[in-house]
Residue, then its C-alpha position, 0 to 999 in steps of 0.5 A: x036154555x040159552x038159544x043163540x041168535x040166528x043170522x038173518x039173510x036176503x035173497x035176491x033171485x029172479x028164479x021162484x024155485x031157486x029162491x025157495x031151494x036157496x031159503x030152504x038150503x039157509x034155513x037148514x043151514x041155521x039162518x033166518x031168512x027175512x026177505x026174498x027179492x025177485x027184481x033188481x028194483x026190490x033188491x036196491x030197495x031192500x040192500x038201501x034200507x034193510x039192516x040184515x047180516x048177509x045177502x046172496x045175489x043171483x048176478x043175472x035178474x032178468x036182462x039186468x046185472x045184480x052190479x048195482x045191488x053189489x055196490x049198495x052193500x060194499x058201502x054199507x059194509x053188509x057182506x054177500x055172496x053171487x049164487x049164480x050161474x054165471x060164475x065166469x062172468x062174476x069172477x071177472x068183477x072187482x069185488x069177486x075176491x071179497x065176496x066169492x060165488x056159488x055156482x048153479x046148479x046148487x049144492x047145499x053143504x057148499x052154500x051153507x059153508x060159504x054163508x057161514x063164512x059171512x056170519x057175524 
């Protein structure tokens, strides 16, 4: 039986119960979830060295902005999406466009058809 390879994704949300909701809703969703980062500097890291097909940002971590982690993945072609509850904020941004948003609190059909909008 031929099984078709699962797109793999990053989460980056300083929230644990949001990360986890954003996990579950992907996986259900038909994506495999490798890394979850809940800081900016684990975020940049893993945006830096991490060969995956997509990535969401929560753009507030914390007191700092996910802005850094965005420009790390628009110059090496890895596509996102904001998952966030400031939309307004983030759609203020040059990239917004490009790489859309979902806004919190979460409504899953709505995240898993953004996501596979990303898919390769």
């Amino acid at each position: 039986m031929f099984h078709e390879k699962q797109p793999t994704l990053v989460v980056i949300e300083d929230d644990f119960f949001i990360a986890s909701d954003i996990e579950d809703i992907a996986t259900k969703g038909g994506w495999n979830v490798v890394e979850i980062c809940h800081s900016l500097e684990h975020g940049l890291a893993t945006a830096e060295h991490l060969q995956v097909d997509a990535f969401t940002l929560d753009y507030e971590l914390g007191e700092e902005t996910a802005e850094s982690i965005a420009k790390q993945l628009n110059q090496r072609d890895i596509p996102f999406i904001y998952v966030t509850g400031q939309l307004e904020a983030i759609s203020a941004l040059p990239d917004f466009i490009q790489h859309r948003g979902v806004s919190k609190p979460l409504q899953p059909h709505i995240l898993v058809d953004h996501l596979n909008n990303l898919k390769p």
